[in-house]
N, CA, C and O atoms as a Tinker XYZ file with bonds, in Angstrom:
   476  protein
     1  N      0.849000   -1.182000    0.000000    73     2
     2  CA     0.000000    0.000000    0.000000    64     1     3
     3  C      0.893000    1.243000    0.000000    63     2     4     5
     4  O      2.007000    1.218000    0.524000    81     3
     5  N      0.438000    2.226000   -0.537000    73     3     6
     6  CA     0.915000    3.151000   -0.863000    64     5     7
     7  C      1.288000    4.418000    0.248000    63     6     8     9
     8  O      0.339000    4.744000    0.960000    81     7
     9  N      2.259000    4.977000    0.408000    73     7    10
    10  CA     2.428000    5.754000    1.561000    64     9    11
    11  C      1.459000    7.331000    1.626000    63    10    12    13
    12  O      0.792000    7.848000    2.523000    81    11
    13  N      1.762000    7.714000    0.288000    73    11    14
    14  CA     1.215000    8.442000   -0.193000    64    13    15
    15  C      0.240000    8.914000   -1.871000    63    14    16    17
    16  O      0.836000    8.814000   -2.944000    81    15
    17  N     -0.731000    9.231000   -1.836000    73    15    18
    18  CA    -1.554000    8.649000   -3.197000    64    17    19
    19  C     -1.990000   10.665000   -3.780000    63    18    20    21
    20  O     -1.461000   11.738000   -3.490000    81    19
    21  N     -2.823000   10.396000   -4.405000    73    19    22
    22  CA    -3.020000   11.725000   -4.846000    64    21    23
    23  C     -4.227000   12.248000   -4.211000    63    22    24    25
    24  O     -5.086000   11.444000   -3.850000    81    23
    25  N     -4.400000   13.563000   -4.026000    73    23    26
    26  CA    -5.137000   14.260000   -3.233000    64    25    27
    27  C     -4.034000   14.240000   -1.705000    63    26    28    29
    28  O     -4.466000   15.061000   -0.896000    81    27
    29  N     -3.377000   13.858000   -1.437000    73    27    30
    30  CA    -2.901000   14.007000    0.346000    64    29    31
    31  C     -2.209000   15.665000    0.175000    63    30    32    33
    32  O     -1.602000   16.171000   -0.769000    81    31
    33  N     -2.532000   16.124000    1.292000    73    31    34
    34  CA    -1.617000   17.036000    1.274000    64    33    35
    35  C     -0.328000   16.503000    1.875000    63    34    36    37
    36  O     -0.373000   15.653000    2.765000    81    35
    37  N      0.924000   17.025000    1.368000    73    35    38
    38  CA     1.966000   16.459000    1.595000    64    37    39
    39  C      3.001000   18.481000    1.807000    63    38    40    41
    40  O      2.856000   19.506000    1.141000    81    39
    41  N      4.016000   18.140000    3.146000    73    39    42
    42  CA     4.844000   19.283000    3.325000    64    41    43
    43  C      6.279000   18.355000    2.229000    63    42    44    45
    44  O      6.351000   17.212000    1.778000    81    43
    45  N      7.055000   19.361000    2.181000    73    43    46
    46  CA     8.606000   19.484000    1.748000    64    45    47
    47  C      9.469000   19.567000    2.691000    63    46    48    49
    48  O      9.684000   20.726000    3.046000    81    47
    49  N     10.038000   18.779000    3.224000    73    47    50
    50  CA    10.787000   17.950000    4.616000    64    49    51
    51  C     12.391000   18.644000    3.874000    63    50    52    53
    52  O     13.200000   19.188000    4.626000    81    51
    53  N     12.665000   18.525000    2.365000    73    51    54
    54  CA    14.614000   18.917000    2.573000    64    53    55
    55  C     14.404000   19.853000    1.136000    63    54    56    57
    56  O     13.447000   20.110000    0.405000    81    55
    57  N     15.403000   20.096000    1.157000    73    55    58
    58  CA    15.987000   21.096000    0.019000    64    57    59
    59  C     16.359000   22.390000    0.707000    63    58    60    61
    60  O     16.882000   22.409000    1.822000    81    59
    61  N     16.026000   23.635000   -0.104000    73    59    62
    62  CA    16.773000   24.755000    0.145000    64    61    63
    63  C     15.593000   25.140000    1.100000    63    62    64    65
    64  O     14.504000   24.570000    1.177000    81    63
    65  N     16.012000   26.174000    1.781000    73    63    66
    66  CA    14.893000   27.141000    2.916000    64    65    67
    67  C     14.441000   28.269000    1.577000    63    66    68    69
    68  O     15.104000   28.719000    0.643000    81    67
    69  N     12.979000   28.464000    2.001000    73    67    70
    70  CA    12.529000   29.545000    1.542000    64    69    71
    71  C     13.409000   31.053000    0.720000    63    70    72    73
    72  O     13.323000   31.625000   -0.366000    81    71
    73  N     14.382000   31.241000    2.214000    73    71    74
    74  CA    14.774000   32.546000    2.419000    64    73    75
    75  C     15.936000   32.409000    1.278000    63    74    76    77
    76  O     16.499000   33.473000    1.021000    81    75
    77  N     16.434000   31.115000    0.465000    73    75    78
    78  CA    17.279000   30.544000   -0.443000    64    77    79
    79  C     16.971000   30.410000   -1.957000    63    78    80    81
    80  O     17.737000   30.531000   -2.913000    81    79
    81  N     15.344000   30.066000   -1.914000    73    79    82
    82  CA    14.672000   30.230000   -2.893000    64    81    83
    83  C     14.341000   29.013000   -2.784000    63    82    84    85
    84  O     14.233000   28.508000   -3.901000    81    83
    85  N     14.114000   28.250000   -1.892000    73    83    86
    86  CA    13.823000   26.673000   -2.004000    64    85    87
    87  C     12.152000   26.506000   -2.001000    63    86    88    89
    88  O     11.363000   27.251000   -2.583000    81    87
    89  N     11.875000   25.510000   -1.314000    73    87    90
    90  CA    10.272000   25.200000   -1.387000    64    89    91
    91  C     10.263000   24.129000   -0.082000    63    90    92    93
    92  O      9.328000   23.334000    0.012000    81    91
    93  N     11.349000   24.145000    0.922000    73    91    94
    94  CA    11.348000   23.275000    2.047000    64    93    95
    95  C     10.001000   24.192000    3.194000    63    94    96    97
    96  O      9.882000   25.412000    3.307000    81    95
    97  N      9.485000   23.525000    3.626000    73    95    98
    98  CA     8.222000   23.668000    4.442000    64    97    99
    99  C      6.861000   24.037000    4.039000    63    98   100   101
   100  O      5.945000   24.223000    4.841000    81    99
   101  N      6.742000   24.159000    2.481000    73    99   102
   102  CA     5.412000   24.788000    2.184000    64   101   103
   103  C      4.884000   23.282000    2.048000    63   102   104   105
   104  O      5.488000   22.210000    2.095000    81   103
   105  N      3.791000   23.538000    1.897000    73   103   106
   106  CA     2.536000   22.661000    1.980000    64   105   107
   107  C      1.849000   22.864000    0.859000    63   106   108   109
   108  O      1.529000   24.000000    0.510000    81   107
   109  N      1.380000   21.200000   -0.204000    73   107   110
   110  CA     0.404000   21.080000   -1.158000    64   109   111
   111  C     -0.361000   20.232000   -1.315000    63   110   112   113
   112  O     -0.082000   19.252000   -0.625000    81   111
   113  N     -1.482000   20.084000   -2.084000    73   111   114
   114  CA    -2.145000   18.861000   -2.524000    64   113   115
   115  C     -1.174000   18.203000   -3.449000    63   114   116   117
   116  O     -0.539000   18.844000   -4.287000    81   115
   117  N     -1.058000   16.763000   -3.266000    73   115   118
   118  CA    -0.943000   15.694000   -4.316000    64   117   119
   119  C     -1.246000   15.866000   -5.718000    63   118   120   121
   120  O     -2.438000   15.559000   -5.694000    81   119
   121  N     -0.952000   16.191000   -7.116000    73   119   122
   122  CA    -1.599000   16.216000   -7.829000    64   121   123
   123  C     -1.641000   15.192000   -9.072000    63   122   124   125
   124  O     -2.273000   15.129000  -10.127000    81   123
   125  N     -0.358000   14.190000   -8.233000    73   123   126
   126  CA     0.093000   13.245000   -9.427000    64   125   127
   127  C      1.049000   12.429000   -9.005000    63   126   128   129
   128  O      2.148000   12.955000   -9.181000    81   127
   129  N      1.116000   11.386000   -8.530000    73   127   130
   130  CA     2.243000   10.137000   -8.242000    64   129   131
   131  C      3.091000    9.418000   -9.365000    63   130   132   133
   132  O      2.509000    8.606000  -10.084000    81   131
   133  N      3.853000    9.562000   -9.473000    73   131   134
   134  CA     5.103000    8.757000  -10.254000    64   133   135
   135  C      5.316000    8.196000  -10.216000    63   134   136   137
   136  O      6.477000    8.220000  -10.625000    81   135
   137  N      4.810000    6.460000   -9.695000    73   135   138
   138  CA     5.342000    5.243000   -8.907000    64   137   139
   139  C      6.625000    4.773000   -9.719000    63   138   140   141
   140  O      7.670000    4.893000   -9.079000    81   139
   141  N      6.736000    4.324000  -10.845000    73   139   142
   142  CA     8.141000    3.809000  -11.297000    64   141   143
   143  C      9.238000    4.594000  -11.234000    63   142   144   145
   144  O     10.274000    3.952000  -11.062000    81   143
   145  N      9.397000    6.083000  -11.336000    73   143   146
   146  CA    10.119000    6.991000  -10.558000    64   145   147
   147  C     10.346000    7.344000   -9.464000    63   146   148   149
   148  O     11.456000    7.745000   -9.114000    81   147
   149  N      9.232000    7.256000   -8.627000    73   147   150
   150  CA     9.621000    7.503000   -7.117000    64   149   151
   151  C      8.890000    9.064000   -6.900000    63   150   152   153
   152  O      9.267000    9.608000   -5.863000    81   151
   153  N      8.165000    9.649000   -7.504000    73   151   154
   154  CA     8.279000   10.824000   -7.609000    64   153   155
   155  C      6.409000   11.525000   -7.475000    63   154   156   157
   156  O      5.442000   10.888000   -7.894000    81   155
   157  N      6.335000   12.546000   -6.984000    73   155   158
   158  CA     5.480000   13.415000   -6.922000    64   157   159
   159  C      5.139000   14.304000   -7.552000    63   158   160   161
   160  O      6.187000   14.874000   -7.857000    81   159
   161  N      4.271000   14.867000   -8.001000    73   159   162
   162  CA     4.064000   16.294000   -8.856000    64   161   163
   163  C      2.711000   17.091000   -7.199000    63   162   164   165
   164  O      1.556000   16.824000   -6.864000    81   163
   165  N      3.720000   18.011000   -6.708000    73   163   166
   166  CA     2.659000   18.984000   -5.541000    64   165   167
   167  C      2.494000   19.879000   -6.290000    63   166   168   169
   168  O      3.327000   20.228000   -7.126000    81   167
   169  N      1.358000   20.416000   -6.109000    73   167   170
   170  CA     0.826000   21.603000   -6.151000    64   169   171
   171  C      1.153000   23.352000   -5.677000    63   170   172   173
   172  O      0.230000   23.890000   -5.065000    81   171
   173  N      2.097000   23.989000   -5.880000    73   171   174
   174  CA     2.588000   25.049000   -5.502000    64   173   175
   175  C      3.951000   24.585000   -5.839000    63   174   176   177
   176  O      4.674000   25.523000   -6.175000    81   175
   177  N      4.505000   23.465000   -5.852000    73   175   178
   178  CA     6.051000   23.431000   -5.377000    64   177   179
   179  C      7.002000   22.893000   -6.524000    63   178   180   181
   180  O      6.750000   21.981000   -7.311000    81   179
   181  N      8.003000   23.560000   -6.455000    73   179   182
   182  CA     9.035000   23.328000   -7.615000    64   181   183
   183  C      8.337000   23.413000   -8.992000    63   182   184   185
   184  O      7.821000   22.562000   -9.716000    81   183
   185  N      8.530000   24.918000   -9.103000    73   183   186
   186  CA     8.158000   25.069000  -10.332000    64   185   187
   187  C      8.921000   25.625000  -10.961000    63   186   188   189
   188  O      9.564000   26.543000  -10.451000    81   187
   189  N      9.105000   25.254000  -12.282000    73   187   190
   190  CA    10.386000   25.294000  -13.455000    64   189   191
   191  C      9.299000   26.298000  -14.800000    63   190   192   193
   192  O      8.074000   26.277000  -14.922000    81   191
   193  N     10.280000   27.042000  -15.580000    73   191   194
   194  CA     9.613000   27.772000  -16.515000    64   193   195
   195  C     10.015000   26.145000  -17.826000    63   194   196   197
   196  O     10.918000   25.314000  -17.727000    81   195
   197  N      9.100000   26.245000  -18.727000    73   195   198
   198  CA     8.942000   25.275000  -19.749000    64   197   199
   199  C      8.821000   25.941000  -21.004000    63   198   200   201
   200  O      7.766000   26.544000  -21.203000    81   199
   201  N      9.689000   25.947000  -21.878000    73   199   202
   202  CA     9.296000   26.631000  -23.476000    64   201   203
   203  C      8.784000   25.563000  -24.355000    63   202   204   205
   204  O      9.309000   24.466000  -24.548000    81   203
   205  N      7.706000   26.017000  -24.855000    73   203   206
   206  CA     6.952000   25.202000  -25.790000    64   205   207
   207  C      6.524000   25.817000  -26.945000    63   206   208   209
   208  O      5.951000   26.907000  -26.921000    81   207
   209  N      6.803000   25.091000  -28.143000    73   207   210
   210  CA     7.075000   25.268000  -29.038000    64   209   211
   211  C      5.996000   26.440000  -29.960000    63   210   212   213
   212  O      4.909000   25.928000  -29.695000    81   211
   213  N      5.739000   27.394000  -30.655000    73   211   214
   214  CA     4.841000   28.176000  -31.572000    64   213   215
   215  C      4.385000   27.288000  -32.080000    63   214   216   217
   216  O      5.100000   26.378000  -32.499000    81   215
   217  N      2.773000   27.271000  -32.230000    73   215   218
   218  CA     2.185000   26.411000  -32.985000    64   217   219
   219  C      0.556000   26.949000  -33.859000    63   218   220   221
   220  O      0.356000   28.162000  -33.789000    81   219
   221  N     -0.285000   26.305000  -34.454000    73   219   222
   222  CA    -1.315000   26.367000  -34.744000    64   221   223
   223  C     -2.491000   25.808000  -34.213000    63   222   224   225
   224  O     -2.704000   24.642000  -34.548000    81   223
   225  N     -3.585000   26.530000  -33.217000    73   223   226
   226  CA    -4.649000   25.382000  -33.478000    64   225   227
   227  C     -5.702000   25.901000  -35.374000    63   226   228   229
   228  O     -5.669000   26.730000  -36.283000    81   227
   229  N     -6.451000   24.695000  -34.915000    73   227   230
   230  CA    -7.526000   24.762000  -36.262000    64   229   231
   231  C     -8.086000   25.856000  -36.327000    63   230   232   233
   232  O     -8.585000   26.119000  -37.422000    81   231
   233  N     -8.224000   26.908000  -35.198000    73   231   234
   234  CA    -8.922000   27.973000  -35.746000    64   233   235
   235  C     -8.313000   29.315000  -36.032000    63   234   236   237
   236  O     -8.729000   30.406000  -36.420000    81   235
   237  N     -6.946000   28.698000  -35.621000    73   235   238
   238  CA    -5.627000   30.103000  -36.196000    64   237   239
   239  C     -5.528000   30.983000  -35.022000    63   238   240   241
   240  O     -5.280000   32.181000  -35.161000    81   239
   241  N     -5.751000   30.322000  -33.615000    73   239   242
   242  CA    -5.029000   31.269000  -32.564000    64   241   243
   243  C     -3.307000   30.419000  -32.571000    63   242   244   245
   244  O     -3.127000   29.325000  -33.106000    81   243
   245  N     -2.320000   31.136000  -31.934000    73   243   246
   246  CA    -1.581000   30.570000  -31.828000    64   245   247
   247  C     -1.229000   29.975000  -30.268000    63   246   248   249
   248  O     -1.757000   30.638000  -29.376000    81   247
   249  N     -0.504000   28.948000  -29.872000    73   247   250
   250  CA    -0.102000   28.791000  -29.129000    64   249   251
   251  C      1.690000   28.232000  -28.792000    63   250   252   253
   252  O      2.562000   27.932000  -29.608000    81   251
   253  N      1.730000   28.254000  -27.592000    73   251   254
   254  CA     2.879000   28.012000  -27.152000    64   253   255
   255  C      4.116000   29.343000  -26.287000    63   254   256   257
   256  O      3.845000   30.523000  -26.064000    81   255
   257  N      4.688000   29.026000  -26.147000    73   255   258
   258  CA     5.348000   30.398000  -25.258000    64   257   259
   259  C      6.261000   29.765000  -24.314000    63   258   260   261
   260  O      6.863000   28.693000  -24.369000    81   259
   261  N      6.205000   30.990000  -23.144000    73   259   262
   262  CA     6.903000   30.132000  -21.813000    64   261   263
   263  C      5.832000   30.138000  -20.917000    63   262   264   265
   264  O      4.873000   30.895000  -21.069000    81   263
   265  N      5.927000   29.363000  -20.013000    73   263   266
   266  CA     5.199000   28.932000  -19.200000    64   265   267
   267  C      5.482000   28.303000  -17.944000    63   266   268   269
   268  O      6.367000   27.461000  -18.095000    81   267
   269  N      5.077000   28.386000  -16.774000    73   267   270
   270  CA     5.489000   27.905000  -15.431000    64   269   271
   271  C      4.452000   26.415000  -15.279000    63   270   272   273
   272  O      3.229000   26.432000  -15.420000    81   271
   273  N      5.111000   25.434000  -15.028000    73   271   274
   274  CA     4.430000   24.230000  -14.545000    64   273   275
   275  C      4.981000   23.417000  -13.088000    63   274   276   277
   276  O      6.169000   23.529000  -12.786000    81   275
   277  N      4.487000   22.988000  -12.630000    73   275   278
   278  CA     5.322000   22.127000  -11.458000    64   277   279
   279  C      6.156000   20.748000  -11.997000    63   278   280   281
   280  O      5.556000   19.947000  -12.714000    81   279
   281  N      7.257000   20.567000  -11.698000    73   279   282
   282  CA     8.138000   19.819000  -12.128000    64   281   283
   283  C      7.670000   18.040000  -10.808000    63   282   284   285
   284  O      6.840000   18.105000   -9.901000    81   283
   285  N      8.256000   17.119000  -11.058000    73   283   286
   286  CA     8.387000   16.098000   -9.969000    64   285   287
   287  C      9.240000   16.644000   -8.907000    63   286   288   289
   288  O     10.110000   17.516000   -8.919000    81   287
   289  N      8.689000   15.793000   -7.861000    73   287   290
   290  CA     9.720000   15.799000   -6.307000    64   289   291
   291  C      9.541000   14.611000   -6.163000    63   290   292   293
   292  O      8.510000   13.984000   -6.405000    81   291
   293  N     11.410000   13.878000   -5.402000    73   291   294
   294  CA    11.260000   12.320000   -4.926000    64   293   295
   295  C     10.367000   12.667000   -3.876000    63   294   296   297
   296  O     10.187000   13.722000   -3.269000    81   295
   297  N      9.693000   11.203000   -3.777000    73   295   298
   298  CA     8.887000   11.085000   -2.937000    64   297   299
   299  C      9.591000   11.398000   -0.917000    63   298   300   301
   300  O      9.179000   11.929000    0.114000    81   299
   301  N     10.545000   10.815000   -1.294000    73   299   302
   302  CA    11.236000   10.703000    0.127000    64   301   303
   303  C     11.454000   12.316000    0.647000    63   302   304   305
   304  O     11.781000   12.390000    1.831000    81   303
   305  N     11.342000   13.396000    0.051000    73   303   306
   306  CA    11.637000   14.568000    0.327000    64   305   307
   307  C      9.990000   15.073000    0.602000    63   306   308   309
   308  O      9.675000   16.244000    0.817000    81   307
   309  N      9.247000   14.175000    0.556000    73   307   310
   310  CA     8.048000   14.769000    1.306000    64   309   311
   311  C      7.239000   14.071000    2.382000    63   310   312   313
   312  O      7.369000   12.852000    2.496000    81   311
   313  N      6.615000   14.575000    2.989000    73   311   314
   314  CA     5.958000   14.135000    4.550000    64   313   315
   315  C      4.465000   13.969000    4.365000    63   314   316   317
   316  O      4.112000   14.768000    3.498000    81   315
   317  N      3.447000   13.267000    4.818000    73   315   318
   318  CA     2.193000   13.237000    5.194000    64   317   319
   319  C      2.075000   14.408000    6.318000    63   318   320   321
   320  O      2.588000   14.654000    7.409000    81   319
   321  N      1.264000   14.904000    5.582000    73   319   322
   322  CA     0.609000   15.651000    6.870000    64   321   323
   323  C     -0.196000   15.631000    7.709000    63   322   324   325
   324  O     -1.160000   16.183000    7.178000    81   323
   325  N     -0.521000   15.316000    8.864000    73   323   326
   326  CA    -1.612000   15.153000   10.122000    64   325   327
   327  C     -2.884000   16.183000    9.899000    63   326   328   329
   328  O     -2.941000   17.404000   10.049000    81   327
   329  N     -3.639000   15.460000    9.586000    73   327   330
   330  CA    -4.890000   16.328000    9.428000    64   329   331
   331  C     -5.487000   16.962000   10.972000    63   330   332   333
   332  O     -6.509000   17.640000   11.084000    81   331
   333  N     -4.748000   16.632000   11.879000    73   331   334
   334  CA    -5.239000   17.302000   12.947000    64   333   335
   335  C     -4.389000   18.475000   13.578000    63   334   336   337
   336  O     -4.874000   19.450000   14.153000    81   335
   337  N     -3.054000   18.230000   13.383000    73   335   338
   338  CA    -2.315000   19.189000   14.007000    64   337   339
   339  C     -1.477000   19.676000   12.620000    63   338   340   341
   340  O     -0.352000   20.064000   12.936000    81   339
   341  N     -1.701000   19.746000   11.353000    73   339   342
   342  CA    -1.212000   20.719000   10.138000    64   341   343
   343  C      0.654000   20.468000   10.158000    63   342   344   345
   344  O      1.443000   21.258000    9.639000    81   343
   345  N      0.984000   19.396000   10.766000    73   343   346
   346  CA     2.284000   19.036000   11.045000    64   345   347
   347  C      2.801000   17.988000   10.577000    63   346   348   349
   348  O      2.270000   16.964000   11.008000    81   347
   349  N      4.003000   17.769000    9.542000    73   347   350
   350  CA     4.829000   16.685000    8.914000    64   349   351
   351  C      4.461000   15.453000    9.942000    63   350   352   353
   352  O      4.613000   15.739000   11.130000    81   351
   353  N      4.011000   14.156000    9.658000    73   351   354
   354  CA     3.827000   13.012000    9.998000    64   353   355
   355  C      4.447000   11.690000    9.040000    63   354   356   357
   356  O      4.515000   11.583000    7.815000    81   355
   357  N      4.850000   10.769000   10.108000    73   355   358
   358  CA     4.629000    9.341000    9.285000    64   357   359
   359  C      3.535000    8.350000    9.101000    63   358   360   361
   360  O      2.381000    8.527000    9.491000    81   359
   361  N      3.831000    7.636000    8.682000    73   359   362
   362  CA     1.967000    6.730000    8.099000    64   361   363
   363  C      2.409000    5.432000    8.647000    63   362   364   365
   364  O      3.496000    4.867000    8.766000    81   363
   365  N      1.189000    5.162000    8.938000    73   363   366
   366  CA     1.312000    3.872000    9.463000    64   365   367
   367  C      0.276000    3.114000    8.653000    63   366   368   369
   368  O     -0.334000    3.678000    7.744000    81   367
   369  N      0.073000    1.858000    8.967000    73   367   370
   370  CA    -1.041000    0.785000    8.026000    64   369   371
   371  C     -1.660000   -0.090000    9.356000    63   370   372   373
   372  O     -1.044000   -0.827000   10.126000    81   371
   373  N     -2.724000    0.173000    9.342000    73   371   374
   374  CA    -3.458000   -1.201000   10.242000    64   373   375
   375  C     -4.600000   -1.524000    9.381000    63   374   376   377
   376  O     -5.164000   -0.891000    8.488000    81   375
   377  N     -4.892000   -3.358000   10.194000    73   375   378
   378  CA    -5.480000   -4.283000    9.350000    64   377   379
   379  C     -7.022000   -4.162000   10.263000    63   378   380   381
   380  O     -7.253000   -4.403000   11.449000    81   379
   381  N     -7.792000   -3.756000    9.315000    73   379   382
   382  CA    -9.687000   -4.028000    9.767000    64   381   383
   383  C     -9.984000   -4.851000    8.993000    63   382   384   385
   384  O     -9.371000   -5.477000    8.127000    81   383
   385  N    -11.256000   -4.820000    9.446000    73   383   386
   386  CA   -11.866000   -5.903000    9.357000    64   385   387
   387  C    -13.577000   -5.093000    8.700000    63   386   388   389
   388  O    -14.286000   -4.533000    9.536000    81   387
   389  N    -13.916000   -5.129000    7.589000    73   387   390
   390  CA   -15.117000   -4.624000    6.782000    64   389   391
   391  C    -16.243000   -5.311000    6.784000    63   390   392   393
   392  O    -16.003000   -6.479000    6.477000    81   391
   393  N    -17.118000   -5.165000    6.945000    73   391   394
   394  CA   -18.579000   -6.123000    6.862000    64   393   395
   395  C    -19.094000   -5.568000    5.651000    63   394   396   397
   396  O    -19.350000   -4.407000    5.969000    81   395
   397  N    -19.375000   -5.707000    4.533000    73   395   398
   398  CA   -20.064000   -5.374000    3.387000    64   397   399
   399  C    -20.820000   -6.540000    2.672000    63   398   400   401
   400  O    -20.305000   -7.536000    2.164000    81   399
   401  N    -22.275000   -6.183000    2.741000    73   399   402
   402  CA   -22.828000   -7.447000    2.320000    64   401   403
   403  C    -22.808000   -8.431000    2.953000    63   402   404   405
   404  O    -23.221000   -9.412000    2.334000    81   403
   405  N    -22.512000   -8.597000    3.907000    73   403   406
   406  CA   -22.782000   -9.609000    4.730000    64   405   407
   407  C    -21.536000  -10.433000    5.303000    63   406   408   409
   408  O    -21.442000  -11.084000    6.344000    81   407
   409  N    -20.545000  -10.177000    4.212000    73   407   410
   410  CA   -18.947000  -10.354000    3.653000    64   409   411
   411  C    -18.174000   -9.736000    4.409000    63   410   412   413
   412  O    -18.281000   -8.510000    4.383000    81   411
   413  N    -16.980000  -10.439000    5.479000    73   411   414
   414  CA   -16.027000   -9.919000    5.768000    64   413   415
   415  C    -14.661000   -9.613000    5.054000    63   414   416   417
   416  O    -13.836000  -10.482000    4.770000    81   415
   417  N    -14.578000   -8.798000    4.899000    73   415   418
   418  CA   -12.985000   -8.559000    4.311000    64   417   419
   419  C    -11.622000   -7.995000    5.490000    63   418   420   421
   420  O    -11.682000   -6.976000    6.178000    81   419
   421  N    -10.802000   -8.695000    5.461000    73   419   422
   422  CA    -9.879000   -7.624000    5.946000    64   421   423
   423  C     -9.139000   -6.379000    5.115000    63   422   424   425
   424  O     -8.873000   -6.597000    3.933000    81   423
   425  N     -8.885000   -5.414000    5.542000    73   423   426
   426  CA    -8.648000   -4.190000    4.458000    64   425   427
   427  C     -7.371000   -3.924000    5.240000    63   426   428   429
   428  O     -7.207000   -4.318000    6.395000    81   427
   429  N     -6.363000   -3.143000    4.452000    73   427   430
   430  CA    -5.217000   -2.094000    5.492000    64   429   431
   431  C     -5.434000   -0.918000    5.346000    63   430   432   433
   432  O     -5.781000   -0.573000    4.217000    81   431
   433  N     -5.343000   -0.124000    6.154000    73   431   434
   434  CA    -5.866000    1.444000    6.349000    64   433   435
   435  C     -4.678000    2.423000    6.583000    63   434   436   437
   436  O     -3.904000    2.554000    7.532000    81   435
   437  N     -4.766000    2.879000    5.733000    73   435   438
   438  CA    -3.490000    4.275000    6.422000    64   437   439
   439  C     -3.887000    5.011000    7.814000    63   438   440   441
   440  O     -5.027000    5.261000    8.208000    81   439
   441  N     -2.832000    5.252000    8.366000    73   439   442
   442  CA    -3.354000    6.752000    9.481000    64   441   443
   443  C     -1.836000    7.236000    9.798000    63   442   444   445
   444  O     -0.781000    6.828000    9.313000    81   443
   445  N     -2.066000    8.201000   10.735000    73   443   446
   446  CA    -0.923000    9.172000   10.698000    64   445   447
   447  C     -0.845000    9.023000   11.727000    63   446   448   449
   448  O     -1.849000    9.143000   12.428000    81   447
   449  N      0.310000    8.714000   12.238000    73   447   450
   450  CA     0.964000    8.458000   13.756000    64   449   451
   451  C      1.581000   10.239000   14.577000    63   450   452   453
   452  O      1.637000   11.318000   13.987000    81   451
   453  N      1.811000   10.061000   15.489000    73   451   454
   454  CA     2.022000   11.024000   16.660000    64   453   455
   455  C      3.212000   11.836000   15.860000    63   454   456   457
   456  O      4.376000   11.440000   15.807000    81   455
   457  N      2.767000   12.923000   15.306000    73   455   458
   458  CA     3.990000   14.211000   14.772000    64   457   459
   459  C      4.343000   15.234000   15.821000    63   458   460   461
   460  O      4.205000   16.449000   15.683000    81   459
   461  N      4.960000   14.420000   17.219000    73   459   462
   462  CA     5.967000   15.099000   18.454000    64   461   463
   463  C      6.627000   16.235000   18.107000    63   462   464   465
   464  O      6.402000   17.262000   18.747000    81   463
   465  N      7.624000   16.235000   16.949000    73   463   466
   466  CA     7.927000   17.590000   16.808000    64   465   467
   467  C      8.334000   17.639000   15.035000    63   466   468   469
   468  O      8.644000   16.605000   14.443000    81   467
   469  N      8.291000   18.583000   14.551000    73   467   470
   470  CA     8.681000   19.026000   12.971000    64   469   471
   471  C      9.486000   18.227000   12.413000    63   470   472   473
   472  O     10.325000   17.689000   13.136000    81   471
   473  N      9.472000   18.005000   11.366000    73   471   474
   474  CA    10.136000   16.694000   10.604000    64   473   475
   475  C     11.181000   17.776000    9.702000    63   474   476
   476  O     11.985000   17.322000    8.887000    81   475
């Protein structure tokens, strides 16, 4: 199971400080997982300018230019965040037990363990 999936908000645990030009401590939504890379696409963070090429659509506007998009982040450079205290957490997995239909399943569940102090 997955540590982190899309939609979580997730903080930026390393890189440069703010005051550096980095993106260490801001906070985003998930907007895209990379699993065979390892990698994240957040929302606000690490964003790179992209030139794309002059082009045509069918009705003769043009497009293309420069443009700002969010680039990937390894996954390991970001944290779950505790939906209760807005603070870098780790995840844990426990095993329930579902009644649906009459049908037991066991399931594993994410949750966010005790974030004591800033990650």
């Amino acid at each position: 199971m997955a540590n982190i999936k899309k939609g979580d908000l997730v903080q930026v645990i390393s890189g440069a400080k703010p005051e550096r030009g980095g993106d260490r401590g801001k906070q985003g939504k998930v907007l895209e997982v990379l699993v065979e890379q390892n990698r994240v696409i957040v929302e606000g963070v690490n964003y790179v300018t992209k030139h794309t090429r002059v082009g045509q659509t069918d009705r003769g506007t043009k497009t293309g230019g420069i443009e700002t998009v969010e680039a990937p982040i390894h996954i390991s450079n970001v944290a779950l965040v505790d939906p209760s205290t807005k603070k870098p957490t780790r995840v844990g997995h426990r095993v329930e037990e579902k009644v649906k239909d009459g049908v037991k399943r066991t399931v594993r569940v994410r949750y966010a363990k005790k974030s004591g102090k800033d990650l």
